[in-house]
Each structure stands twice: as C-alpha cells, then as structure tokens.
N, C-alpha and C positions, 0 to 999 in steps of 0.2 A: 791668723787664727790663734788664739791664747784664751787662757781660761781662767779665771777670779779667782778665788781664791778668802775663806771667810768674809765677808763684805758685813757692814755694820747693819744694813736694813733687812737682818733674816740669815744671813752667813751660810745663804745657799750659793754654790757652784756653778757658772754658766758659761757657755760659751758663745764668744761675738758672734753674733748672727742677725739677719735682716740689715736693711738698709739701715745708714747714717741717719739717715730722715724719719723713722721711724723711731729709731732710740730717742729722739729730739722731740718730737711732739710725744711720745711717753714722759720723757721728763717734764713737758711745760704745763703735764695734769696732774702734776707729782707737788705735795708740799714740802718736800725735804728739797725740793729746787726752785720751786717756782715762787715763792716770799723772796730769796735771792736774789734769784735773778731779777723779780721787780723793783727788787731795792737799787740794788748794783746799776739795773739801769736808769733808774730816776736820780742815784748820785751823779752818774756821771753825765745826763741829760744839766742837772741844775750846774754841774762846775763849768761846762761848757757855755751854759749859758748866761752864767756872770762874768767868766775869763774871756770870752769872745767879745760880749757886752764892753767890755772894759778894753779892752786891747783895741777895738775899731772906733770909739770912741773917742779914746787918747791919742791915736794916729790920724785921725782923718778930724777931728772939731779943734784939739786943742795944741798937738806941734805940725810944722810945716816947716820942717827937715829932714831930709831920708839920715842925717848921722846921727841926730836926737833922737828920731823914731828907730833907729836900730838898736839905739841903747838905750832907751824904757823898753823894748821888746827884750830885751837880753837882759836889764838887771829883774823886770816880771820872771821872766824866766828863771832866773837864778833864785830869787826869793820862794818860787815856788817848788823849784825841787831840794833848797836846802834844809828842810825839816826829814825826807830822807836819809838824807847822808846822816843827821846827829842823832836823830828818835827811831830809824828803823830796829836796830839790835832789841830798844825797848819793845818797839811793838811788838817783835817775833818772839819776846818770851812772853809777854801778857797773852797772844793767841795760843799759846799751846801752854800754857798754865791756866788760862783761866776760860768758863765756855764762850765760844768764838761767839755767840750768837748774842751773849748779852754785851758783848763788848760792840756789837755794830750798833745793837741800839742806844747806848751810850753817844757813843761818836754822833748817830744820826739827831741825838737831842742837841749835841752840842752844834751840829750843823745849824741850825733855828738861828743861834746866835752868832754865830758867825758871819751867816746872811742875810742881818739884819744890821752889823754895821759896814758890809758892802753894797746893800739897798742905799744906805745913808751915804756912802758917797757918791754913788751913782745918782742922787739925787740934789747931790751940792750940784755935781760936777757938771746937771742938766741944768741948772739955776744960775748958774755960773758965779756961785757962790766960794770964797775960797778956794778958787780952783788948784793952785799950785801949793797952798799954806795948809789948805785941809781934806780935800777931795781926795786928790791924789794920795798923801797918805794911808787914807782912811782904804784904798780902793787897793794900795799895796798890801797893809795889815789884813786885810782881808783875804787877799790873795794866799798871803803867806801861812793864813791858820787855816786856809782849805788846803794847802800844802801838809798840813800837819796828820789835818784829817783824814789826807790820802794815804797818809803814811800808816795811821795803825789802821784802816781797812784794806791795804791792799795785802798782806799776806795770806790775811782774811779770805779773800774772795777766793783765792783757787788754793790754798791748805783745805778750807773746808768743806770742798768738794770731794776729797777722797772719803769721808767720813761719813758724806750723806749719801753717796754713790755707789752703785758696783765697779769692779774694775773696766769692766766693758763700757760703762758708760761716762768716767772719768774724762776722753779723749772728744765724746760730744760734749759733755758737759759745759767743756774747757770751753770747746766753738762755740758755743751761743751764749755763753757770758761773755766771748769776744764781740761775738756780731753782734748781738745786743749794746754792749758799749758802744760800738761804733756807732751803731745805728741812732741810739743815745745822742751820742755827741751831734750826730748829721741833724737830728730835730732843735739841740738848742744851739748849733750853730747857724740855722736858718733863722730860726726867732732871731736871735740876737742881732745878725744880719736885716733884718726887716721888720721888726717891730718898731715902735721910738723905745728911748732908754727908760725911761720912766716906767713904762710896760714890763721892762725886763726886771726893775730895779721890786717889781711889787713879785713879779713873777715868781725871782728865787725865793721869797719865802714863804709862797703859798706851797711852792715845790720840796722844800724840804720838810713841810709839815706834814704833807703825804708821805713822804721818804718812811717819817720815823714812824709813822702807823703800821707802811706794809715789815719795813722792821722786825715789828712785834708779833708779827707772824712766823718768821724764820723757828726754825724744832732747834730746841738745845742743841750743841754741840759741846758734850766734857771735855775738861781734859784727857791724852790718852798718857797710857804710864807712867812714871813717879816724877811727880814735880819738885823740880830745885827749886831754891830761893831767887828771889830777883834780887838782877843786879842792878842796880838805879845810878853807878856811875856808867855815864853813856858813851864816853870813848874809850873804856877801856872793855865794856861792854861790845862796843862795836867791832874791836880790835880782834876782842875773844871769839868771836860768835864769823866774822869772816875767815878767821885763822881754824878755825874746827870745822868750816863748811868746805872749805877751798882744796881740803885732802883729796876730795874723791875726784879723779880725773874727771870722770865724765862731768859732774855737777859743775866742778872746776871751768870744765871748757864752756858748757854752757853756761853759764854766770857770763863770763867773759865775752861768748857771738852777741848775748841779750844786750852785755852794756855799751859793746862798739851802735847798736842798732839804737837803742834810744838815744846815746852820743849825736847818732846822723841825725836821729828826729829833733833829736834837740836843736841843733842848728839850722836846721830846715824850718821847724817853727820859730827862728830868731829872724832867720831873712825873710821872713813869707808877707809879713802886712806890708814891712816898707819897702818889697818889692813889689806887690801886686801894687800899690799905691804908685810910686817912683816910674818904674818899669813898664810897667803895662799899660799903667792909666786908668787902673779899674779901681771903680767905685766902690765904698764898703759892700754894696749888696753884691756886686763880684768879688769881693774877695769872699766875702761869706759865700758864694757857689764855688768856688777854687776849696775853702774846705770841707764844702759837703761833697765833693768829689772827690775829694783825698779820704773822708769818713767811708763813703760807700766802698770803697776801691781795697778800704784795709778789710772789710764786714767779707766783701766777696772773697779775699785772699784768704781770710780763715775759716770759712766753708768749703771753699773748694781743696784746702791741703787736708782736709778731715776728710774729703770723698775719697779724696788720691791715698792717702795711706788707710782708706777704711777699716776705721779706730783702731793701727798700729800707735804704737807712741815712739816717732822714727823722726831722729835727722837727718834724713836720708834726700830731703830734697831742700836744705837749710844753704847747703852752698851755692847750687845753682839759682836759689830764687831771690839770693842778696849781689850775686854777680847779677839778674835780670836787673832788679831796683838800680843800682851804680851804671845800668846801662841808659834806664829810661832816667836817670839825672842827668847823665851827658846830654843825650838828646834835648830834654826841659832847659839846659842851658844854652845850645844850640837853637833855642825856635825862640827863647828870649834875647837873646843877640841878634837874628835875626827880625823878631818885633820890635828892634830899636827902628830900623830904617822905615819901618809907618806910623814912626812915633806921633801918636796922638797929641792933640795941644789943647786937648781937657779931657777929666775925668768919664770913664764912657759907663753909662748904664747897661743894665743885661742885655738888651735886645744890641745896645752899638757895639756892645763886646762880640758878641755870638755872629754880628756880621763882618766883623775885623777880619781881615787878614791875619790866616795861623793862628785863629783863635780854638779852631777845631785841634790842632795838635798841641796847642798850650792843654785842652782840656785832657786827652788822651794821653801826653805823657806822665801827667798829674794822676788819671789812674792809674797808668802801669807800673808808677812806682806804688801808690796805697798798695795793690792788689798783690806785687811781688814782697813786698815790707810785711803784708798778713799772714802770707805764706812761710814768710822765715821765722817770725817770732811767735806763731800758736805753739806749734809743736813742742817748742824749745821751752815753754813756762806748762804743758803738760809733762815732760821730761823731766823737769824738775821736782812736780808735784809727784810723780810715782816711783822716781830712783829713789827719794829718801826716805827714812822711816817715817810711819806716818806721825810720831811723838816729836819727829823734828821739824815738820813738814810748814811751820808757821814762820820758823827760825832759818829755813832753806832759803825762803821768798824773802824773808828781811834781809838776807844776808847780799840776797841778790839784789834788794833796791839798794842797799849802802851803794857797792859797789858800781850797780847803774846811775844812781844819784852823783856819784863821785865821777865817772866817764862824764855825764851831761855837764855837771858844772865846768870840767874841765874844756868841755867843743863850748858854752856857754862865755870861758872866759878868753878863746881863741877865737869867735865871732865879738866880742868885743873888741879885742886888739885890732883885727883887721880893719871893725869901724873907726876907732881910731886913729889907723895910718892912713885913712881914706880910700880902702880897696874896693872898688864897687860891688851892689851887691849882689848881680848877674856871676863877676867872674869866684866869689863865694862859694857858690853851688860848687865847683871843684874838687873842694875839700869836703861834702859829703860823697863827691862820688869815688872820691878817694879813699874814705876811708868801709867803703863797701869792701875793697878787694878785703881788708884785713878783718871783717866781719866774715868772707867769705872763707879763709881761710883759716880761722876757728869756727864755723862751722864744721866742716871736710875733720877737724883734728876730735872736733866731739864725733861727728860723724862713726870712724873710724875706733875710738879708745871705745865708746859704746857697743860698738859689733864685737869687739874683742873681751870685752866684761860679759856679754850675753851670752857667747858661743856656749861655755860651758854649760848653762842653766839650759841651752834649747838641747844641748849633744845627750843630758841627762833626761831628757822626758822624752 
C-alpha cells in the first residue's frame, strides 16, 4: 500500500487499491496507454516476424551445418544488439530532451524503410537469387538497422510510462507492455514459423505502415526539466551517461541482474535454432512452437509477479525466480541429453514431435524457464523506471541497454568461441545455467541495498 504523489494526468493523490486486473483493463480504455501499447506491440509482433522469418530460413533452406548455423545465429545476434551498446547514450538524451512521442513516430516512419529492404531480401533469398552475395547481406543490414530502431524506442517504452501514468499504475502498466510484447512476439513467431517466406517478406511492411499510423495517436510527451545540450560524441557520451547512472546502488545493482539476464537470453537464443534443428530433429514449424512456448511462458511470468507483489515495485522475488530459471536449464539440458538416445533420423513435424518421447518435458522445461525469466526481469525495469528522477528516466534505460548490449555481446562472443572449439550444443546450455546463479546473486544485493534506501522514506510516513 503506497500512495502517488502529483502524477502528470490531473496530480491528484491515490491510493493502490482494487485488483491488478482492473487497473489494466482501465488502462487499455485509456489514450495516454493504449496508442502505446498498440504501437509497442505491432513493433515488436513485425521484428519478430522478420528475425524469426530470417533465422528459420537461413538454418533449415540454405546451411546444413550445426557450426555455421551457430555462427550466423550468433554473428545476427551480435549485429543486432550492437547498435545498443554505441547509439543507446544518444537515444537516452533525445527521449528526455526532446517529446518521446514524436520521436516514436519518427522511428516508426523510418521502420517502412527498413522493412522494405529486409522484404527485398527475403525475397532474393526465396528466389534463390544471390543468395550468399546479396540476400543474405541485405537480410543482415536489415537486421542490424532494426537493431538501431530498437535502440532509440526502447528507453521510450517504459520512461514514458511514468509521465502518462499514476504511480499506482506504473507497475501494471510495465506488465502489459511486457505481456503484450511477448504476446507480440508469440503471433509473429507463429507466422513466421508457418506461413511461406514470401508472405512474411510482404507482411512486414504492410505491418509497419500500421505501426506508424497507431503512432500518431500516442499524446505528447515534453520534456521534463531543463535540457542540456546533446552530446553527439557517442563513446564518450556512453561512458558519461553509464558513469553518472551507475552511482546509485540500487540502480547500479539492477542494471547489473538485468544485464547477466539478457547475457543468458542471449545465449539461449544463439543455441536455440541449431539445437532444435541438430538435437531434436525438429522442424522449423517446431521450432517456431519451442518459441511460442518460451513467448507465452515469459507473458505469464510478468503477470503473475505483478499479482504476487500487487503493484509493489519489489525485488523481492528477483533471486528466487532466476535461481528457478538455472534450474529448469539444468533439467532442459538433461531431457535433451536424454532425447539424444531416440535420436530421430529425420526431421519430425508437430504431430511426430508431440508424440516423441520427452517431448512433453522438452515442452515444460522450455516454459519453466520463460515463466521464471518474466518473473525476474518485470519488476527490475519497473525498479528502474521509478527510482530515478523522472527527467533522467529515458537516460536510466539507455544506460541500462549499454550495459545490457555490452553483457549480450560478451555471452554472444563466448557462444561463438565454444562453436569454434567444437563444444556441442546440448552441453552449452551449462553456461546459461551457470551464469543464473550470478544473476541471482545480484538480484538478493539489489534486493537488500533497496530495503535499506526505503527504510527511512516508509520509518517517516
């Protein structure tokens, strides 16, 4: 129970009350949320549904090697989150110098064109037209300037939620522009999974032309408090902007659980195609249900930790539920070790999947990690959004994607190594559930510096 405190829609006084579920369908008849939230989720339906497009393509029509398919899976990967690490510092001073809202529809125009020459390779690449000499680059370029894209809306999406929100509704807010994502990604990861390419190649950009319409709906968002100058050198910019976020313990620790946590995702989505392919034997349309499993698995895990702290902003169950995920890794790597000994001797479609032996536990430990992974990382990017002022609040989440962009590349360039000394990619999975414990263990240290910064503020009311 906590109480708001001037809020920008009216700067009246409230306090948390009624269900999660309630605050949430109030918000989704709200325009200062729901243009957002439609946007946020049609971007993140259309990236999914070109990167999925593109990654099951490239692994199952044009290589047929699990060591080449792990490194086009890992340098996509790397192309994609390196416009974080060098463009985040920029983004996070353009969202909070200039209004967040016309800066998404910006972005969302430039999406149009971005996804028109990933259309253009996806349609070499079906034609089999320069496949190695033009396709494929065209399908990286692509990849790598929605990397870009992601980078100046992602501070975007949850800075601008303290501004259109009350405090009490901040902590739902957060959850349904997760589960919304996820839910996002689980529909264009189906498409992409089961449409032909051609489909998907016309798809994104019939889908980014709605993007930028609902866009154009989102309410201003000004700047708040006095604006510096931009700095347009971008490493020393980066440098500045992580060294002035990184003070405050708590921010500090969470930055840190967030970037061990997409570290694991990152890795996890490097081994994922040319293990379902290699390992399993499963078909692109099974591996496309292995990540609409893992989609739903994260949507439920950031619903259900929004019930359980009923809209506290607490990392309070951030250690236990990244120790759960490192556990249902172990297990995921134990029931694929054991699907070696009915190794199939072709590729199985859904129904041969579903009747496989330990198909039922491939599928379950695949949720238990989503579900425990959603539960550790909501809380901790609402934590974020309301410890800092809200005039830094664009430059907090930058500073966090540096530093997340910079962990991923790093597990990005240690799943590479290991494909190149040849370490399968079964016994892989290890090193994300390994590096659970030390996410779990900056969890528990934000956990704690946060209860100890709070005391006072709750000892004085």
């Amino acid at each position: 129970m906590f109480t708001a405190a001037h809020c920008p829609n009216g700067g009246r006084e409230r306090k948390f009350s009624g269900s999660l579920m309630t605050t949430s369908t109030h918000l989704l008849r709200r325009r200062r949320f729901l243009p957002l939230f439609c946007t946020q989720f049609l971007n993140a339906f259309n990236d999914n549904l070109y990167k999925t497009a593109m990654v099951l393509f490239v692994v199952y029509s044009v290589y047929n090697d699990e060591s080449a398919e792990g490194m086009f899976s890992a340098v996509a990967s790397g192309l994609f989150i390196f416009p974080f690490f060098i463009l985040s510092a920029l983004a996070g001073q353009l969202a909070d110098m200039r209004d967040k809202a016309k800066i998404i529809r910006t972005v969302k125009m430039c999406e149009i064109g971005l996804m028109v020459i990933g259309a253009a390779g996806l349609f070499l690449a079906w034609r089999g037209i320069m496949v190695e000499t033009l396709a494929i680059p065209l399908l990286l370029l692509a990849l790598f300037l929605t990397g870009v894209q992601s980078t100046f809306l992602g501070p975007i999406k949850y800075a601008i939620l303290p501004q259109h929100l009350q405090r009490d509704e901040v902590l739902a807010g957060t959850g349904l522009v997760e589960a919304g994502t996820y839910i996002a990604i689980l529909a264009g990861t189906i498409l992409a999974g089961w449409i032909p390419v051609e489909w998907a190649a016309a798809g994104i950009i019939v889908t980014s032309v709605i993007g930028y319409f609902s866009s154009r709906q989102i309410p201003a968002a000004p700047p708040i408090g006095e604006q510096a100058k931009l700095d347009w050198h971008i490493i020393r910019a980066s440098y500045v902007l992580v060294r002035n976020t990184m003070h405050d313990k708590p921010i500090f620790y969470a930055i840190m659980a967030i970037s061990f946590f997409w570290a694991i995702g990152a890795v996890l989505i490097i081994q994922f195609p040319p293990l379902a392919k290699n390992t399993l034997m499963a078909s692109k349309e099974v591996a496309s249900l292995f990540l609409v499993i893992f989609s739903v698995g994260i949507a439920i895990g950031s619903v259900s930790v929004n019930a359980l702290l009923k809209g506290q902003v607490s990392a309070r169950y951030a250690p236990a539920s990244v120790v759960l995920m490192g556990i249902f890794v172990v297990a995921f790597y134990a029931v694929c070790r054991a699907w070696q000994s009915y190794q199939p001797t072709e590729l199985l479609g859904v129904a041969e999947f579903i009747a496989w032996p330990l198909a039922i536990m491939i599928l379950a430990t695949l949720l238990g990690i989503a579900i425990a992974g959603g539960m550790f990382v909501v809380p901790l990017y609402a934590f974020l959004t309301t410890r800092c002022a809200p005039d830094q609040a664009s430059r907090t989440i930058a500073a966090n994607n540096i530093v997340n962009s910079g962990a991923m590349v790093i597990g990005s360039l240690i799943a590479m190594a290991m494909n190149a000394i040849g370490i399968a990619m079964t016994e892989q999975l290890l090193l994300s559930a390994g590096m659970c414990v030390i996410a779990a263990w900056l969890g528990q240290k934000l956990h704690r510096v946060a209860s100890v910064a709070e005391a006072p503020a709750h000892h004085s009311t």
